[in-house]
N, C-alpha and C positions, 0 to 999 in steps of 0.2 A: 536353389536349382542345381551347383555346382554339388554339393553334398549328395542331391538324390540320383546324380549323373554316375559318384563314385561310390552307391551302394550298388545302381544296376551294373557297373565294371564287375565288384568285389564277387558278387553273387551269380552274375553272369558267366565270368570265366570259366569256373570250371565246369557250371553246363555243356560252353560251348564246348572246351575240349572232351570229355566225356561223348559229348552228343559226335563228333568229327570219330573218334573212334566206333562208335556205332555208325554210321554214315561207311567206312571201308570194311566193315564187315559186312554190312549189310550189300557194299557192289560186290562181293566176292559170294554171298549167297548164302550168307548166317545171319540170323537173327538173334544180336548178343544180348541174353538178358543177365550175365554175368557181368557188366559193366559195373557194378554197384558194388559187387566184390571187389573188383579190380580196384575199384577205385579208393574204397577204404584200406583196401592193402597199401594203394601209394601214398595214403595221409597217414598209417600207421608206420609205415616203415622209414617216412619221412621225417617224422619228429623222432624215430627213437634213436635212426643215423645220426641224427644230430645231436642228443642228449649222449648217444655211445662216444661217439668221434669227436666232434665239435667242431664239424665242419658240413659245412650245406652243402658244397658239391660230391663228397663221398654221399652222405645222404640222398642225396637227387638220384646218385648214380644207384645206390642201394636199392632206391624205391621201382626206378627204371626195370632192374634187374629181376626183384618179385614180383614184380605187374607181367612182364615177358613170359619168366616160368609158368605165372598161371593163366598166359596167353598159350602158351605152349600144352599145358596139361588140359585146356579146354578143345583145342583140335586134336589132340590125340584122341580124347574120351569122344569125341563126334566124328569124327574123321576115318580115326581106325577101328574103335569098338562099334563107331555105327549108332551111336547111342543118341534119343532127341536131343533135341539143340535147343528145344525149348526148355527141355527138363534138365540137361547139363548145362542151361545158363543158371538156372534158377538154382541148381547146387551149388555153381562157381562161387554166387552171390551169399551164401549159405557159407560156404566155407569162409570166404573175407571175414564175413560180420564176424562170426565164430573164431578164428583164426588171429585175428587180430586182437580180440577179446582175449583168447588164453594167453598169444603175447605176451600183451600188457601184463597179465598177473604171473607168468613163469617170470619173469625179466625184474618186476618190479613190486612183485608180493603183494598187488591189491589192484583192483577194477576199478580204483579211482582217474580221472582225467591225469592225461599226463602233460607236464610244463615243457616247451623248449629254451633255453638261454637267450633264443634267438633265432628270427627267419629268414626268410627271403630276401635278397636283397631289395632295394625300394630304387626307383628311377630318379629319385632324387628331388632337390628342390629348383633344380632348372624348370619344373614343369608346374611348377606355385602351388595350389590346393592339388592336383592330381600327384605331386611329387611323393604322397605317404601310398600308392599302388606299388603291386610288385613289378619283378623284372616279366614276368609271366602273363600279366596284364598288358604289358606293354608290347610284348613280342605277340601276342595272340593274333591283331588280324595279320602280321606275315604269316602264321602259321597258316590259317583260315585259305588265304592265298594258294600260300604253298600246299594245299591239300586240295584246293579246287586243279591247280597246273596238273598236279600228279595224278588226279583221277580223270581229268576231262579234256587233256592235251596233250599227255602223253601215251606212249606205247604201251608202261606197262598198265595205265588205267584200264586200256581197250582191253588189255588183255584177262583183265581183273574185273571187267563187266562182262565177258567172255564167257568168265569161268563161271562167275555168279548165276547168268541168264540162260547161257546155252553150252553149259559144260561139255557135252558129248561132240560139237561142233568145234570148239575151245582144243578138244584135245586131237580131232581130225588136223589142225593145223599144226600140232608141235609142241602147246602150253599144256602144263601138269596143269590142273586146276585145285589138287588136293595142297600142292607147293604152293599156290599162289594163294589159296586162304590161307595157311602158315605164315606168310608173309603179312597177307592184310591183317591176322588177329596180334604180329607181335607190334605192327606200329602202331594199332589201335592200345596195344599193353604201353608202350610210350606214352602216348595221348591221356592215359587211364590215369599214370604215374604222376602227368605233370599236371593232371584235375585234383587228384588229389594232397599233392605236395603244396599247391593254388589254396586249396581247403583248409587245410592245417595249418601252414606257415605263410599264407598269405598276408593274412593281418590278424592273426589271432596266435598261432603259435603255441598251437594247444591239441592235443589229441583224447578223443574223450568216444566211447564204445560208441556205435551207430551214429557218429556226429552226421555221417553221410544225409542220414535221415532222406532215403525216396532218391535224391541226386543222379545216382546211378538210371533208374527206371525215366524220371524223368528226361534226363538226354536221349533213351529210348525210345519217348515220345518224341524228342524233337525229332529223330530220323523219320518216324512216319509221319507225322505232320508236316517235316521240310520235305517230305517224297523221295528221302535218300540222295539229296543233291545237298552238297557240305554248305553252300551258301545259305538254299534254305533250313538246314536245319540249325546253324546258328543263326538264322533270323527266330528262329522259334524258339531257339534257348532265350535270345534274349529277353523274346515278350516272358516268358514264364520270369523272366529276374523282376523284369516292371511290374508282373503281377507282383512276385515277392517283396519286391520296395515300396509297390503301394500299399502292401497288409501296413506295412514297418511306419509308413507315414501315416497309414489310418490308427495303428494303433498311440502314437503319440497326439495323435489331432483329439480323436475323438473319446479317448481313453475308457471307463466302462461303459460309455453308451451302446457298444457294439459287443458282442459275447467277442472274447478274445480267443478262444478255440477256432472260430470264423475265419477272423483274421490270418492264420497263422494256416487255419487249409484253404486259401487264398490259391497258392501256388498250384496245389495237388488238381483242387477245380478246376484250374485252367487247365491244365494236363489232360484230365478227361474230355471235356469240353474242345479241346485244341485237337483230342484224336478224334474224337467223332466227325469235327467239324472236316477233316481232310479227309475220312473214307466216304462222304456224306458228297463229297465235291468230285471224289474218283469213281465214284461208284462201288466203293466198297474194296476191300483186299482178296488180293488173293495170294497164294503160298506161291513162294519163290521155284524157276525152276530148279535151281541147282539142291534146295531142300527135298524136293523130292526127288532128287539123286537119290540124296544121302537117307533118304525113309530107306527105299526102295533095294537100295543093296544089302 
């Protein structure tokens, strides 16, 4: 039990973070499908800080710093060019994979997986079997927290569900709302940084092209399934883990009795299955106001 407690931590964390960064784009009135880039850009730049420097916190800070810029270069391209934000997520995402791919081969002369020395720190053995989790694991639900306080109790949340929902009313009061998605897309670039740093030097410490594999899109799903509330959609990252660790249990319980392709789109299933089931319960989506601001200008 203990063991399938810390595949759902392993698997889960960087959902949740990934999924918390789409959750404050989404109060600010973006719909990020660039997460996925973002995200492999922070597990690429994570391990190669580390193999450059040989140190994890320049690393972290590195990783931080590429996730930002291209928090940064995705509101401009929708913000000032005006350009979809569907379609400029799904380039973001385009560029990571891509981007992180030439990387690796300008940097290291081949498209093979790349090794780090060494990861994350581990919270140690005060905590007995959970003690081989990273430090990232362990701080997550403060973060979770600290992401509910700042979007649901404080000023600048209101101010940031303002801009999201009723932009033109938002700026009758004094708030930029074009400032305040700048702001929610670079802490979401934070959040993106430390999913994917979780990823790569969590317990593996290895970086290898599209390891992301769907992660990004998936935390996507958890905003609309959790309804864009940060609690719920790390409750929804996590079922997607539980689905993921139950493929990982089925496939050692049952070994070929089960096509092992099955097993392994376990997770993805749930993902569809998890969006349907919440537009099915709301009565269906609709487009954000502050999106059609940003069609419309």
């Amino acid at each position: 039990m203990e063991d399938f407690v810390i595949a759902i931590l392993r698997s889960g964390t960087p959902l949740i973070y990934v999924a918390l960064a789409g959750v404050i784009a989404q109060r600010a009135g973006i719909w990020h499908l660039g997460l996925e880039g973002l995200m492999i850009t922070g597990a690429c730049a994570t391990v190669l800080g580390i193999v450059l420097t040989q140190s994890i916190w320049l690393a972290l800070l590195g990783a931080i710093v590429a996730c930002v810029l291209g928090s940064i270069l995705f509101w401009f391209v929708v913000e000032k060019l005006k350009a979809n934000q569907i379609i400029a997520g799904l380039g973001l995402s385009g560029l990571g994979l891509g981007g992180t791919a030439l990387a690796v081969q300008s940097i290291f002369g081949t498209q093979a997986a790349v090794s780090a020395p060494f990861g994350l720190p581990r919270i140690g053995p005060a905590f007995g079997v959970f003690g081989s989790l990273s430090i990232l694991v362990f701080i997550m639900p403060a973060i979770v927290f600290a992401m509910w306080v700042l979007l649901r109790r404080t000023r600048f949340g209101l101010r940031l569900a303002a801009s999201g929902e009723h932009p033109f009313a938002a700026r009758g009061v004094g708030v930029n709302p074009s400032a305040m998605r700048l702001v929610a897309l670079m802490i979401g670039g934070v959040l993106c940084a430390l999913a994917g740093a979780e990823l790569a030097t969590g317990s593996l410490q290895i970086f290898a092209q599209n390891m992301t594999a769907g992660r990004g899109f998936m935390g996507f799903a958890a905003v609309i399934f959790g309804a864009g509330h940060p609690i719920g959609a790390t409750l929804a990252a996590v079922f997607f883990a539980v689905v993921g660790a139950l493929g990982i249990r089925a496939q050692l319980t049952f070994g070929d009795r089960i096509p092992h392709d099955l097993l392994l789109a376990l997770p993805y299933i749930a993902t569809v299955l998890g969006i349907w089931l919440s537009t099915q319960l709301r009565g269906g989506t609709r487009a954000n106001n502050a999106f059609g601001e940003l069609r419309d200008q």
